[in-house]
VOKOLRO-172302 format. One record per residue (C-alpha): residue number from 0; x, y, z. Coordinates in steps of 0.5 Angstrom, whole numbers. Layout:
{pos=NUM	c1=X	c2=Y	c3=Z}
...
This chain:
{pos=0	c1=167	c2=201	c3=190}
{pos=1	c1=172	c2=198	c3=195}
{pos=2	c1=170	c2=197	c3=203}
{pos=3	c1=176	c2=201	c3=207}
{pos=4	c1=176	c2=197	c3=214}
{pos=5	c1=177	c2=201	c3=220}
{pos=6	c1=185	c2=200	c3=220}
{pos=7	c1=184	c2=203	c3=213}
{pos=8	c1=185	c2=196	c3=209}
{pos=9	c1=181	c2=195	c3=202}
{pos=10	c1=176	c2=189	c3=204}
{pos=11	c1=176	c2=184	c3=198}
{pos=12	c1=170	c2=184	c3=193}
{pos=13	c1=164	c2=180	c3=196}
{pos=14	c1=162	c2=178	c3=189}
{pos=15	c1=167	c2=180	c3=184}
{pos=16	c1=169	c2=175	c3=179}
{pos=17	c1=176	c2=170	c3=180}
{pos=18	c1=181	c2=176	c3=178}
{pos=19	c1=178	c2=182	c3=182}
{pos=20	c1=178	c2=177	c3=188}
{pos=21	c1=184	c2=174	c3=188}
{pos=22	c1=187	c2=181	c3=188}
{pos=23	c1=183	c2=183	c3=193}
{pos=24	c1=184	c2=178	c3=198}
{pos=25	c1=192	c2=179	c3=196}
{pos=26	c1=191	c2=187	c3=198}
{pos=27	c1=187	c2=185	c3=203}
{pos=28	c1=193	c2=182	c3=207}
{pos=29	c1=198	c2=186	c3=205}
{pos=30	c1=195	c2=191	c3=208}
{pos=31	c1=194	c2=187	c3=214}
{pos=32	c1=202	c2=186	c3=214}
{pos=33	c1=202	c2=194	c3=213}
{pos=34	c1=198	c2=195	c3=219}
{pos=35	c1=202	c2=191	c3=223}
{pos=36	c1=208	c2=193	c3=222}
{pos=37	c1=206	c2=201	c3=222}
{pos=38	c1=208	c2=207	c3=227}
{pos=39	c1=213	c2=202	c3=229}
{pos=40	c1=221	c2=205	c3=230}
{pos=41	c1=227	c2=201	c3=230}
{pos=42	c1=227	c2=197	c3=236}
{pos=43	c1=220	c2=195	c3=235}
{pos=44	c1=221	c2=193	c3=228}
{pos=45	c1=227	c2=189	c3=231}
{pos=46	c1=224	c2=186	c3=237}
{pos=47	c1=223	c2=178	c3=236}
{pos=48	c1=217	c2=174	c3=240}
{pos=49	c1=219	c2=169	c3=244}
{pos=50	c1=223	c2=164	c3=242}
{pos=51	c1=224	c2=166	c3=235}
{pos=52	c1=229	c2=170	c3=232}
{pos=53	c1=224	c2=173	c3=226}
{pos=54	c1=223	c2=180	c3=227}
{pos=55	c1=218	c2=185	c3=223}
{pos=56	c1=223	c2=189	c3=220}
{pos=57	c1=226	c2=182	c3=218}
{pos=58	c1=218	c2=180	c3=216}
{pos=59	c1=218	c2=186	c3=211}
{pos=60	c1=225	c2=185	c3=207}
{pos=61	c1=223	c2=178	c3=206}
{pos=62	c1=217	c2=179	c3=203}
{pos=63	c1=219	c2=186	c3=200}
{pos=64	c1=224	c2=179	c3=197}
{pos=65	c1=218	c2=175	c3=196}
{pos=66	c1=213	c2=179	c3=191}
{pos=67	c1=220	c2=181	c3=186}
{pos=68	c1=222	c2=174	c3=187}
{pos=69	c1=215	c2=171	c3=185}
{pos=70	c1=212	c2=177	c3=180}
{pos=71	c1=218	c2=179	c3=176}
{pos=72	c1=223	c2=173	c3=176}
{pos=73	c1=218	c2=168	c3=177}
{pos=74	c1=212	c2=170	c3=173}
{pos=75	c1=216	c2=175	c3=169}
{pos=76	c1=222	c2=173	c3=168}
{pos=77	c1=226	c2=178	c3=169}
{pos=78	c1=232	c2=178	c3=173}
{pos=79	c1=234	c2=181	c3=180}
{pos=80	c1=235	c2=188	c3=182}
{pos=81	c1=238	c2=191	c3=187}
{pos=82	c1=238	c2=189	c3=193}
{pos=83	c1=237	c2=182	c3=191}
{pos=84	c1=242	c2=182	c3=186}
{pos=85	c1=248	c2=182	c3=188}
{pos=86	c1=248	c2=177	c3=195}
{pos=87	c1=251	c2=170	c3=195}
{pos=88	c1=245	c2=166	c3=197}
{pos=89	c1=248	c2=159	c3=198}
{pos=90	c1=253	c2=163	c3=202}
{pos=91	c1=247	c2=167	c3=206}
{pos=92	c1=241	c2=163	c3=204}
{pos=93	c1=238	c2=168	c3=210}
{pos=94	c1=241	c2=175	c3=209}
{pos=95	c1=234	c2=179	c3=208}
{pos=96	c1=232	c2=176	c3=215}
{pos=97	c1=239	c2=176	c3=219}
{pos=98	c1=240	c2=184	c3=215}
{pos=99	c1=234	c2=187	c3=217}
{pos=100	c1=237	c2=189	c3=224}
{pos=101	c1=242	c2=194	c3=220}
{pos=102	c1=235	c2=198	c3=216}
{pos=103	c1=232	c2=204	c3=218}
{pos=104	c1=224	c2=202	c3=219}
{pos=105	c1=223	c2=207	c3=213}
{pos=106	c1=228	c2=204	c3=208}
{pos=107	c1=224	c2=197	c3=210}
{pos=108	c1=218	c2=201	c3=209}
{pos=109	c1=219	c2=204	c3=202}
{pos=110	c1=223	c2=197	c3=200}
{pos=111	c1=217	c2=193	c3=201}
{pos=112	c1=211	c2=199	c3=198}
{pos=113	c1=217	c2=199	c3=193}
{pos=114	c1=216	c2=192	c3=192}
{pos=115	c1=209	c2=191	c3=193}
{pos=116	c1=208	c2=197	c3=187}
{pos=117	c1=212	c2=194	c3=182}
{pos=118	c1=209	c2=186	c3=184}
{pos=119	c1=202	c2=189	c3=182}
{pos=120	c1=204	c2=192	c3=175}
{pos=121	c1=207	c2=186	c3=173}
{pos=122	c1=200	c2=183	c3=175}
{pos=123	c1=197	c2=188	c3=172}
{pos=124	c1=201	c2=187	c3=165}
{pos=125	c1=201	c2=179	c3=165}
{pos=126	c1=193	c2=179	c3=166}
{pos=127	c1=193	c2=184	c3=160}
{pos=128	c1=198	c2=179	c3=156}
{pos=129	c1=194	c2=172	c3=158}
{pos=130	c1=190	c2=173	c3=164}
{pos=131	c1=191	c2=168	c3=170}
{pos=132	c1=191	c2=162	c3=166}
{pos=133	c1=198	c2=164	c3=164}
{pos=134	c1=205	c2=161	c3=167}
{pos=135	c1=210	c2=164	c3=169}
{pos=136	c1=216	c2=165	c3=164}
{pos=137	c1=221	c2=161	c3=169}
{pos=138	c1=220	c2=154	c3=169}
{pos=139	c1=222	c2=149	c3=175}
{pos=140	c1=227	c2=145	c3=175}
{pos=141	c1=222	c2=140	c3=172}
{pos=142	c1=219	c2=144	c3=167}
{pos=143	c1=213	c2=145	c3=170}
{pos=144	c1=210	c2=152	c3=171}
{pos=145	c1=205	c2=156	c3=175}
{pos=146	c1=200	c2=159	c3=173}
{pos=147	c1=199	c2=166	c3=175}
{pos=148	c1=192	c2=164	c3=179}
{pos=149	c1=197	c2=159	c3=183}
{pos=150	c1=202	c2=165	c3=184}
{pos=151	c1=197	c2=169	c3=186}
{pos=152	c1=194	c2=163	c3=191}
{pos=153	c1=201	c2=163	c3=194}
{pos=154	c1=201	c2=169	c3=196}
{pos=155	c1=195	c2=170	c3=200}
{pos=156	c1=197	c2=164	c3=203}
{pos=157	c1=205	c2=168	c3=204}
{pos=158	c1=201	c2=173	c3=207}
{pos=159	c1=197	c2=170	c3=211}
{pos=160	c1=202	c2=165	c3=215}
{pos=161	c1=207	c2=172	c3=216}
{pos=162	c1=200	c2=175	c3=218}
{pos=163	c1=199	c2=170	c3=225}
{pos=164	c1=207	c2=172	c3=226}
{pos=165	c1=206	c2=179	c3=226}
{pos=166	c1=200	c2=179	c3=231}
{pos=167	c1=204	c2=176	c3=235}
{pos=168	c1=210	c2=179	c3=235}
{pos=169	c1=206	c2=187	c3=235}
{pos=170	c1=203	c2=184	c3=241}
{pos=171	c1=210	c2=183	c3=244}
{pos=172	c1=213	c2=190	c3=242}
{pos=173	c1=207	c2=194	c3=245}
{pos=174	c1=201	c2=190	c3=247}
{pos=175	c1=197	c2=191	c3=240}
{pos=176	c1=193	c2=186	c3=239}
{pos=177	c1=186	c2=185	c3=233}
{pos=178	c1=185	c2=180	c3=227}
């Protein structure tokens, strides 16, 4: 049975076996993320904190990027899909961030959750395949791979760092504060 927290995030399990924590923990600062990110509108979602140029918008198309990138190209080794696909990256190695500003916080929101969604199933058929032992089918440059317990690692690590950003520039939009 999963813990809900008073800002609805699922609590990560407090004795679970290593899969069932990883995960939790992962769900756990996405759910921060949401948070941090929900009942905004446009100018909130736009709106950077002190000197900085990131935004929340931008924070959530680039994570929305993150979770493909990582689960289904990385680790599945499946190709981009759209938006992702059909951007130059050595031209604009920051689309995601520079175009947030252009998007309807609902279309960031569904980008992200669409994300989100297909990163979990993808998690969901690797561990069925291999468990988190399992590298990732694309390779480095220099023919290493991560496992899927370093995937997922990152990513809590991901969310976590983009969380302390999203604290602070919550408060900047409207003063909200918490974790």
């Amino acid at each position: 049975m999963t813990n809900i927290d008073e800002q609805g995030r699922p609590e990560p399990p407090l004795a679970g076996d290593e899969t069932a924590t990883l995960r939790g923990y992962l769900d756990y600062q996405r759910a921060t993320f949401e948070w941090k990110c929900s009942g905004l509108d446009a100018r909130g979602m736009r709106t950077p904190a002190a000197a900085s140029s990131m935004t929340l918008g931008g924070m959530m198309k680039h994570l929305a990027l993150v979770e493909e990138s990582w689960f289904s190209e990385k680790l599945r080794g499946r190709g981009a899909t759209a938006p992702w696909d059909v951007i130059d990256w050595e031209k604009d190695p920051d689309w995601e961030w520079r175009t947030a500003s252009d998007d309807a916080p609902d279309e960031l929101r569904e980008l992200w959750r669409r994300s989100v969604n297909e990163a979990n199933a993808m998690i969901d058929e690797a561990l069925s395949e291999g468990g988190v032992d399992q590298l990732a089918l694309k390779k480095w440059p220099d023919g290493r791979a991560p496992s899927l317990r370093w995937i997922l690692c990152h990513m809590i690590e991901e969310y976590a760092r983009h969380n302390g950003h999203a604290d602070l520039i919550r408060e900047t939009v409207d003063g909200q504060t918490g974790e």
